[in-house]
N, CA, C and O of each residue as an XYZ file, in Angstrom:
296
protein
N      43.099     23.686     35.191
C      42.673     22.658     34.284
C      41.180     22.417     34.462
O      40.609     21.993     35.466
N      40.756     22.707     33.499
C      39.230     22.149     33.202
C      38.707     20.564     33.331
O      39.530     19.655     33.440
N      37.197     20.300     33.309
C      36.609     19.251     33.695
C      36.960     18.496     32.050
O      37.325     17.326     31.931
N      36.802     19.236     31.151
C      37.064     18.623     29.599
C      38.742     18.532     29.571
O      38.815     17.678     28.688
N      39.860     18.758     29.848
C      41.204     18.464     29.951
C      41.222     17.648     30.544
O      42.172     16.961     30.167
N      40.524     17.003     31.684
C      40.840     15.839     32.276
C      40.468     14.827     31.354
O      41.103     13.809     31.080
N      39.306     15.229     30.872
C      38.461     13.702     30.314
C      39.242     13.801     29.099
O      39.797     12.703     29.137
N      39.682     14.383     28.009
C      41.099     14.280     27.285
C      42.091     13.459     27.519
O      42.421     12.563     26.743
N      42.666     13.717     28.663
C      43.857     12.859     29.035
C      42.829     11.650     29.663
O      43.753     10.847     29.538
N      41.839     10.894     30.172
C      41.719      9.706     30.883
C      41.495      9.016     29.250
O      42.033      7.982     28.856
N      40.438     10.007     28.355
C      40.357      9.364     26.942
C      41.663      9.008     26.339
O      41.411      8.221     25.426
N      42.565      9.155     26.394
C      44.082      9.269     26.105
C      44.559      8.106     26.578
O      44.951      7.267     25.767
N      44.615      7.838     28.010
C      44.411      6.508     29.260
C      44.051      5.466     28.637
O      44.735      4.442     28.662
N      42.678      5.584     27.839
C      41.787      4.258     27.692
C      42.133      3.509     26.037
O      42.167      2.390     25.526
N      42.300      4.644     25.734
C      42.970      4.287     24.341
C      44.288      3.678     24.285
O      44.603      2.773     23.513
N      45.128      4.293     25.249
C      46.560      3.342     25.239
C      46.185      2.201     25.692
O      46.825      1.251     25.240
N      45.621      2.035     26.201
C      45.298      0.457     27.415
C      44.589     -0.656     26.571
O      44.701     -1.871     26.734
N      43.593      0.216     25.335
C      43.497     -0.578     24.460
C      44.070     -1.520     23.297
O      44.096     -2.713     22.995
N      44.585     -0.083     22.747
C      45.970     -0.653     21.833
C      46.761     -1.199     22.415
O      47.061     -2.229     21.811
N      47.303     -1.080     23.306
C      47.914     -2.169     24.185
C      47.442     -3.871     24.123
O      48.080     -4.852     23.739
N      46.234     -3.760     24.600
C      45.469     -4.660     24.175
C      45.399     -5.600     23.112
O      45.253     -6.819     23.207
N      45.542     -4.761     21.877
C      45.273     -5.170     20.688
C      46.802     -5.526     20.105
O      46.809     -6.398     19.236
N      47.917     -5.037     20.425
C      49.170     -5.413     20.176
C      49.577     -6.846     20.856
O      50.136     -7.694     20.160
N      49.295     -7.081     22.163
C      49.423     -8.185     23.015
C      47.992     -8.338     23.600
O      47.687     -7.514     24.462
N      47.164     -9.180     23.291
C      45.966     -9.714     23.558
C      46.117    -10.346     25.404
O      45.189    -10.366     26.211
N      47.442    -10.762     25.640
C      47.993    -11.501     27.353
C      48.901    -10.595     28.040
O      49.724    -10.860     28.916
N      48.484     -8.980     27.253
C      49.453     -7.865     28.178
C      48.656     -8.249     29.544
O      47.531     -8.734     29.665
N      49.672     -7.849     30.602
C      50.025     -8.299     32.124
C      49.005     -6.352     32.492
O      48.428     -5.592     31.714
N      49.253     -6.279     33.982
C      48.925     -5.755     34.533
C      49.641     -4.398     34.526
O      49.163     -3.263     34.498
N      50.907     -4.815     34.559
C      51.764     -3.495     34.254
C      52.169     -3.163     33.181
O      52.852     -2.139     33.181
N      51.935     -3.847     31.871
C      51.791     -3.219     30.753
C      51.129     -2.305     30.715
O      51.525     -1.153     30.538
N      49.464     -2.829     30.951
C      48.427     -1.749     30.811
C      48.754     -0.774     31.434
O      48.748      0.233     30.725
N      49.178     -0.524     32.934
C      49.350      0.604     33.729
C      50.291      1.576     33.442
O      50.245      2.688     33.968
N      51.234      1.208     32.563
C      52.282      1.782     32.105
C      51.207      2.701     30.646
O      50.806      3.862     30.560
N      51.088      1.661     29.845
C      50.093      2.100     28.705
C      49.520      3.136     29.194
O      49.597      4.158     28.513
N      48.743      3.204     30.564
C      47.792      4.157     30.993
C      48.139      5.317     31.155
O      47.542      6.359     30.884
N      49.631      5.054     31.835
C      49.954      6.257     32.501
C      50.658      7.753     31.141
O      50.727      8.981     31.176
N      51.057      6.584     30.055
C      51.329      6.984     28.783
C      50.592      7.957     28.148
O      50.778      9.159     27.958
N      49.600      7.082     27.821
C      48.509      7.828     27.117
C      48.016      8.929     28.103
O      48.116      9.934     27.399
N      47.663      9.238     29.008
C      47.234     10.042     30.095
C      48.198     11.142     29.872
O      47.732     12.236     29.554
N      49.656     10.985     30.012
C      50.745     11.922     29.851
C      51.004     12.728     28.434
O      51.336     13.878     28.147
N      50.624     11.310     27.561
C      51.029     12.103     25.856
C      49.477     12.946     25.869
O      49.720     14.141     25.705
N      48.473     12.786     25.963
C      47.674     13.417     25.842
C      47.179     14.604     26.509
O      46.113     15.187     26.309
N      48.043     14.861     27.276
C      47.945     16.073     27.958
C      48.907     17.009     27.495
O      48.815     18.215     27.727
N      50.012     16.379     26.716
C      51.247     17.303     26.338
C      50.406     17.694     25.352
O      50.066     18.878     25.340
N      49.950     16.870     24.427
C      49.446     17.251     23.360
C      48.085     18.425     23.291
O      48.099     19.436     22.590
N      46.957     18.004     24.190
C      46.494     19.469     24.333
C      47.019     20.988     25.025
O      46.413     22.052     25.156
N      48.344     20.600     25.379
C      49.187     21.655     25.850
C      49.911     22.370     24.541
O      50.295     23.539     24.545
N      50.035     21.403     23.354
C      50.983     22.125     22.425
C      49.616     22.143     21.534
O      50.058     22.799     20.591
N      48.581     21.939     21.265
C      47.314     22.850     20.453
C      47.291     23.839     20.975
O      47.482     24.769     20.191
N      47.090     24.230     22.339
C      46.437     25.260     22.871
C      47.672     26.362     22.465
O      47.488     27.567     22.295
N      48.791     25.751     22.368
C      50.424     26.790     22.638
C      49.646     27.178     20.959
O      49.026     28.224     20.766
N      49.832     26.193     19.978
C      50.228     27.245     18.651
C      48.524     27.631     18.281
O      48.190     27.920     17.131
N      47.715     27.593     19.221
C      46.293     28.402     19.180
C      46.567     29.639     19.505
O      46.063     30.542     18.837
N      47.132     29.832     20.226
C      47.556     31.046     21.452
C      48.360     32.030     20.055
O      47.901     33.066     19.574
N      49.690     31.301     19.628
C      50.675     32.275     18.612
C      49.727     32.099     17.440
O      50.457     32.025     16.451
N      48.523     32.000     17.083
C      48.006     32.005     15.995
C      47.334     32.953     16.524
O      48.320     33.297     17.175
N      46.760     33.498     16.758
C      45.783     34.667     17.728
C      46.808     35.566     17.435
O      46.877     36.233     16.404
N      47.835     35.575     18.628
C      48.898     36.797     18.356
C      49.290     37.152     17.691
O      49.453     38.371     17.744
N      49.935     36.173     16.113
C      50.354     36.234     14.841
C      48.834     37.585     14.328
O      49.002     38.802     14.245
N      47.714     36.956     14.117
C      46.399     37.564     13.769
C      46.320     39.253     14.461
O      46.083     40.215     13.731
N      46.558     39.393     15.945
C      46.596     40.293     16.471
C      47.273     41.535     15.783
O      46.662     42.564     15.495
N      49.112     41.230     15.470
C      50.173     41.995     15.167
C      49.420     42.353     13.899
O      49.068     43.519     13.721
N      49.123     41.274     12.888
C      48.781     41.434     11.271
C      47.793     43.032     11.392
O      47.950     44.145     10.891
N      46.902     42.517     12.192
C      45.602     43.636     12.528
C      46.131     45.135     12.996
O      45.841     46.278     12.643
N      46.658     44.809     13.551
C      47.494     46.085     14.282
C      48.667     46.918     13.146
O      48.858     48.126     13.006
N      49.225     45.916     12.548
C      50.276     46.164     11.470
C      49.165     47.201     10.232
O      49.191     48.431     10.213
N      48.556     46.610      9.597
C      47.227     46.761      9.048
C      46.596     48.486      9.515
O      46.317     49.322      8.656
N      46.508     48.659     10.547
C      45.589     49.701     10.799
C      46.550     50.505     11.044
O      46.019     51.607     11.179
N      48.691     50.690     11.308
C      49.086     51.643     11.576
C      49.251     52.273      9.692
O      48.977     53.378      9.225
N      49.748     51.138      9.077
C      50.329     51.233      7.957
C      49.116     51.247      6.737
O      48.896     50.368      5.904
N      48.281     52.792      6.963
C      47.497     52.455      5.911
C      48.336     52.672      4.107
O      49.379     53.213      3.741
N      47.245     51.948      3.393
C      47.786     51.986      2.122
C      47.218     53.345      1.401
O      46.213     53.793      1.953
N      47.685     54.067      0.276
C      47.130     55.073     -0.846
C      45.879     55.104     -0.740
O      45.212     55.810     -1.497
């Protein structure tokens, strides 16, 4: 994991803790921490499933290319 995947997920962190915030203005201590630990978690799944259908979009591209250069046309 990279120095930019972390700061993803803490940006992820700060944003739940906010909205949190903004839903209950007298959220407690363990709201937020919960919020935190949330956002920290969803946001890491989530650059885990960009990177996944980045990855089969490449490969999809790869096969096409490959398909392409066995099967020439007339």
């Amino acid at each position: 994991m990279g120095l930019l995947d972390e700061a993803g997920k803490i940006a992820g962190a700060f944003a739940a803790v906010e909205a949190a915030e903004k839903v209950d203005p007298e959220a407690g201590l363990l709201t937020k921490g919960v919020a935190a630990i949330a956002g920290f978690e969803g946001a890491g799944k989530l650059e885990s499933m960009i990177e996944k259908k980045d990855d089969e979009k490449q490969e999809d591209a790869g096969n096409a290319q490959a398909t392409d250069d066995t099967n020439p046309q007339a």
